[in-house]
Structure formats: C-alpha cells, structure tokens
C-alpha positions in Angstrom: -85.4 -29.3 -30.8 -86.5 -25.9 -29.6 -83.6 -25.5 -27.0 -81.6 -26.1 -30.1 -83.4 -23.6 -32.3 -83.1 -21.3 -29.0 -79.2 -21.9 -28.9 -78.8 -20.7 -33.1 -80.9 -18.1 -32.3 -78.9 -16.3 -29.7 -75.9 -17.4 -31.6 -77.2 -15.3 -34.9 -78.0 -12.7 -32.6 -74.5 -12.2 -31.0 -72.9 -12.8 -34.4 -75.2 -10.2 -36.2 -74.6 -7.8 -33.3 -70.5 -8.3 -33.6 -71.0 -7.1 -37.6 -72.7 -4.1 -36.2 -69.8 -3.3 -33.9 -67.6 -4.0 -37.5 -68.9 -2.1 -39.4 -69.4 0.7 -36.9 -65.8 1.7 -37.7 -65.9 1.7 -41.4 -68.2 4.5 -41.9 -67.8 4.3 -46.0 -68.4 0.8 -46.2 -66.9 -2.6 -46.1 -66.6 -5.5 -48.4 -67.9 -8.7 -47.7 -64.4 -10.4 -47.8 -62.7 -8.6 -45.4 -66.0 -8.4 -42.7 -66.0 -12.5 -42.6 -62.2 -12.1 -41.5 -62.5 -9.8 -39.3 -65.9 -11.7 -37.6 -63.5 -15.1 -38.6 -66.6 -16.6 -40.0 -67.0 -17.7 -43.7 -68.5 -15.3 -46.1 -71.6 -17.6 -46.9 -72.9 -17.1 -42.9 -72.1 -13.5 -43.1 -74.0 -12.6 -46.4 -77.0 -14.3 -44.6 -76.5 -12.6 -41.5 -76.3 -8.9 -43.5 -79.7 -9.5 -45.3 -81.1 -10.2 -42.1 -79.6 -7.1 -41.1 -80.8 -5.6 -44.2 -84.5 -6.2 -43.9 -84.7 -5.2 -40.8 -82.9 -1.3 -42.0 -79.9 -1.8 -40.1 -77.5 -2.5 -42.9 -77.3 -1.1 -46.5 -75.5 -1.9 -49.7 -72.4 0.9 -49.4 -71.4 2.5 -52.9 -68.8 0.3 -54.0 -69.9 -2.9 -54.8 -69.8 -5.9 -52.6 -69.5 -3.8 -49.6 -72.2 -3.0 -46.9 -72.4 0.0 -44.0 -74.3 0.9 -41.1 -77.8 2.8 -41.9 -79.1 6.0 -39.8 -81.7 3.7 -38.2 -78.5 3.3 -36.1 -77.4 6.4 -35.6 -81.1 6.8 -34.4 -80.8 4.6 -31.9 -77.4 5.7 -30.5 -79.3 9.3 -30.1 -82.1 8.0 -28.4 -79.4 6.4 -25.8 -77.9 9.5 -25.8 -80.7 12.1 -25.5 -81.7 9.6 -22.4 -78.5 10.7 -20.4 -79.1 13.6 -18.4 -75.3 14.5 -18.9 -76.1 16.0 -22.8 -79.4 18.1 -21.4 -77.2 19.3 -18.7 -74.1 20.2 -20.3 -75.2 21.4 -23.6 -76.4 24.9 -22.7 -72.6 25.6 -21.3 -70.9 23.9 -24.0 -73.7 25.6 -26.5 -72.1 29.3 -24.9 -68.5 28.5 -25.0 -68.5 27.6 -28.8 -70.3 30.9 -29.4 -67.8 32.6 -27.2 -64.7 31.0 -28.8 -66.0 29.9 -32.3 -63.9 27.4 -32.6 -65.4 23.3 -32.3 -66.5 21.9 -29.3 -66.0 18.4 -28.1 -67.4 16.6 -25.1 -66.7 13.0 -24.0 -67.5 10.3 -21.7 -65.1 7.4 -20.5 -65.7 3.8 -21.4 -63.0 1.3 -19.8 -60.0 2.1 -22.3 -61.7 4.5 -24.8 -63.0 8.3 -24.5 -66.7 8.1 -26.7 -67.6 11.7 -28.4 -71.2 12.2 -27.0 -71.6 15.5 -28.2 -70.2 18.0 -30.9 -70.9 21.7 -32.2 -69.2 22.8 -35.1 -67.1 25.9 -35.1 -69.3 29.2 -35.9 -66.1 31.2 -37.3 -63.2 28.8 -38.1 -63.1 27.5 -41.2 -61.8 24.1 -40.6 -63.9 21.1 -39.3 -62.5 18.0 -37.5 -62.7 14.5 -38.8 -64.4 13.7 -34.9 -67.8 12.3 -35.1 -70.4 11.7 -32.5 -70.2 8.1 -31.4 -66.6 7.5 -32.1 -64.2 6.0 -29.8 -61.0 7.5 -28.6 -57.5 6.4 -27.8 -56.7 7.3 -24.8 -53.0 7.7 -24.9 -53.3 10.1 -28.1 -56.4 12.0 -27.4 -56.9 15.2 -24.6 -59.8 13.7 -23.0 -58.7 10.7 -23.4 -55.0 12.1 -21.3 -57.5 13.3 -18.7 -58.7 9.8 -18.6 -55.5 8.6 -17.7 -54.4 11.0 -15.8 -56.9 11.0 -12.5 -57.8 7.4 -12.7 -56.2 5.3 -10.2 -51.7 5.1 -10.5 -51.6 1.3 -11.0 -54.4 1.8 -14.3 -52.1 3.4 -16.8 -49.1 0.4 -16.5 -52.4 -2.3 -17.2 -53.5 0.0 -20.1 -50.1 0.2 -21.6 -49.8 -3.6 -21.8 -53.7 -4.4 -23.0 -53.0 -1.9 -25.5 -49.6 -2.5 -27.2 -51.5 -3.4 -30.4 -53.1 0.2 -31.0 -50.6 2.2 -29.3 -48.4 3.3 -32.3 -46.9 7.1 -33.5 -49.6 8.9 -35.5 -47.4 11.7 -36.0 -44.3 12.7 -34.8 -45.6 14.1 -31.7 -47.8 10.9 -30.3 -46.5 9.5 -27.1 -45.6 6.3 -27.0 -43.1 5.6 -24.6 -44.3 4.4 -21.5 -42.2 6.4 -19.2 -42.6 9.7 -20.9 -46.7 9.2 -21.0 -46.2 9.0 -17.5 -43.9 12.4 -16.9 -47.0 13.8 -19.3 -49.8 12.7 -16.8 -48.2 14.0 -13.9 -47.7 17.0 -15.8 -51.8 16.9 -16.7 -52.9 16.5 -13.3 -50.9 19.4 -12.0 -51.6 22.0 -14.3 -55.7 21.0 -15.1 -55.6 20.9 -18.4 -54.5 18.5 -21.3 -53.2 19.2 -24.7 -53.0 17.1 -28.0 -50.0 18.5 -29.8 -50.9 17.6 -33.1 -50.4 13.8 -31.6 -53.4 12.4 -33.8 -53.1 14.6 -36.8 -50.3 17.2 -37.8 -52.1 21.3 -38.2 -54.5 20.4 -35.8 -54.6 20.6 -31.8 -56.7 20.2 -28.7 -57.1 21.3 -25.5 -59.1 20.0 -23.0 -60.0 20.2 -19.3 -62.1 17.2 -16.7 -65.5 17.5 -15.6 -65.4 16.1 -11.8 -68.7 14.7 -10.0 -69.4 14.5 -6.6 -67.1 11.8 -6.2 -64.6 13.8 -7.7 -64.2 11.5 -10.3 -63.6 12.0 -13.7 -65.7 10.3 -15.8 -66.1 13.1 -18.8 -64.2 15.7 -20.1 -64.7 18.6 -22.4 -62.2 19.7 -25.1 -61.7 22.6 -28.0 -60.3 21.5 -31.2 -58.7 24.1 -34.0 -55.7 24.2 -36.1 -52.7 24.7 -34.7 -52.3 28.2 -36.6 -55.4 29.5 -35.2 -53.8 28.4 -31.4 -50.5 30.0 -31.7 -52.5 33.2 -33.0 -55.4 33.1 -30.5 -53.2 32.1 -27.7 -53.5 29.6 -25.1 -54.7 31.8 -21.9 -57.8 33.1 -23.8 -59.2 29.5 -24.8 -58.2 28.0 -21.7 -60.1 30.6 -19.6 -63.4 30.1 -21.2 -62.8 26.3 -21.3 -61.8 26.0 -17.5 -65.1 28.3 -17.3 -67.5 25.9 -18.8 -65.8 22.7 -17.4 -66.2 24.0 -14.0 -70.2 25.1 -14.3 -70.7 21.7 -15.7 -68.9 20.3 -13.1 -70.6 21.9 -10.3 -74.3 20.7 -11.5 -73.0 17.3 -11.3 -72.5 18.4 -7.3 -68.5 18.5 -7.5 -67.8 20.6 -4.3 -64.3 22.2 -5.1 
C-alpha cells in the first residue's frame, strides 16, 4: 500500500510540475479546458491538481473566469536560481554600462539545448519603446540574434538535427524570418564570419536586434548578449556606433569568463 501511495505521489508531482511548465507560457492566464488538453488529462484531475497548486501559492485564479496563472512565488524562485549563477553578478556591471552608454534595451541570454532563455534585462533609459522580452522566456533559435549565435558556433552537423526536431515551431513570423533551411545556413556562415548577428525585424516588424557571443575558456558559446530598439532608431543611430559598444561589453564579459582571444 505505501509503494502505491509512493507511486501517485510522484505521479501528482510530475503532473503538477508539467502545469507549471504550461502555464509558464501563458502569462495572462489559462482556462481550465484548454490546460487538461494540452497536459492530455481530464479536467476533473487537473482542477484538483491547481488547488493543490493553489494552497501552496503557486497558482492563482487569472482575471477571466475559469482560467488560472503562475503567481510571483514563481518568479521568486526563478530569481533565486538566477541570482545563484555567477554569470548575472559578473556580467551585470558591463551590461549595466552599455545601456547607459547606448540607452537603448539590453538583453542577455544563456543557451538551453534548442532555446536561448533571457536571464537578464535593463530597460532602455532614453528610448521610448519597450520590448515584449521578459526575463525567463524562452527563445527560438532560428528567429532570435542570440539565439543565431547559438547556431552559428555550435558544432556543423547541430543545425540539420535542429531543423528537423523543430519543423513544428519553425514558421514565418514576418516576412523577414528564415525559414528555409539552406538560406539559414548561408546566414550562419555569414554570422560566424563577421561576429555579430542581427534580427531583421524576423520576430516582429519595427523592431530589430543585434547581438554579439560571449566565449569562455573553452571558447564556447554558451551566452550571448544583444540590443534591441526599433528599426527607426537603427537606421538613424547607425549600426557602427551600437556595434562598437556591444562588441565592447561582449568582449570584457567574455574575458572574465577566462576566454584568451
């Protein structure tokens, strides 16, 4: 009987952990209906599962009825796991300078298998416009800057697996996204040559991105920092000026994670 109650435990506990992960990406709120298809479990098991949840302050009723989100007690957490990497107490005073210096907002990243995570994010001081980007959320790879950076100095043979694991989310966002296979790959090339990757309004039309990789002392790329502003404000600050101080803070960061050039 108690390896059995053992067995429903762990079972509640991966379940209740997968309707985290859920509703991680629907920020607003989702309804009940459309959570137990995603989890494909029936709506009775998941309504128990989210009072659970509830009582322990990791879930809360959302605005619209019927529908439940995340709480901050999460968001707590993620910052705790977040503060504990050495990366954000090492690379924030650099990234701190260059959005002072540029104004506009600053992004930083790390790399999880087939995603680029935003770990860390200033606002701008003197642009107007703030991105949708959030700390915590997951990037495509193929339609992100850091995320091109990802692709771009991982090993050749990685971006051919990606491109087939990833049919299902690889799609035209806007009518500059990449999603032909061959041209990604003329793009990379392009990426690792010059040091620097762009997102030409490829995730959302007025707004664009540059970005450059931080390298470690295995020369590997495993974050990447980027600078995000409307395409407007580009064309009329100019590329060379925003790619200077970027390269500038990539590299500082770069060298206190002991990347000999």
């Amino acid at each position: 009987m108690a390896e059995k109650d053992k067995i429903g435990g762990n079972q509640s506990l991966i379940r209740g952990l997968k309707l985290i992960d859920l509703l991680s990406n629907y920020p607003n709120g989702c309804p009940l209906a459309t959570l137990a298809d995603l989890a494909q479990l029936n709506k009775s098991t998941v309504h128990r599962l989210l009072q659970g949840l509830q009582q322990e302050g990791f879930v809360q009723s959302a605005t619209t009825a019927g529908s439940y989100r995340l709480t901050t007690k999460c968001l707590a957490i993620g910052h705790k796991m977040f503060s504990s990497l050495n990366i954000i107490h090492l690379a924030s005073p650099h990234l701190e300078r260059l959005n002072l210096t540029v104004g506009e907002t600053v992004n930083f990243s790390m790399r999880e298998k087939d995603h680029a995570i935003l770990i860390y994010k200033l606002e701008p001081t003197t642009g107007m416009m703030k991105t949708r980007a959030y700390i915590g959320q997951h990037l495509h790879l193929y339609c992100s800057a850091m995320g091109k950076l990802y692709l771009a100095h991982d090993q050749t043979d990685y971006l051919q697996d990606y491109w087939l694991q990833n049919q299902g989310h690889i799609q035209p966002l806007t009518c500059n996204t990449i999603t032909d296979l061959a041209e990604m790959k003329q793009s990379l090339a392009q990426i690792k040559q010059q040091g620097f990757a762009m997102d030409n309004e490829e995730n959302e039309l007025g707004v664009s991105c540059v970005a450059c990789p931080i390298f470690d002392y295995e020369n590997k790329v495993n974050y990447a920092v980027s600078i995000s502003l409307s395409t407007a404000k580009l064309n009329q600050l100019g590329i060379d000026y925003l790619l200077a101080e970027l390269q500038q803070t990539a590299k500082a960061i770069s060298v206190d994670l002991g990347w000999n050039e």
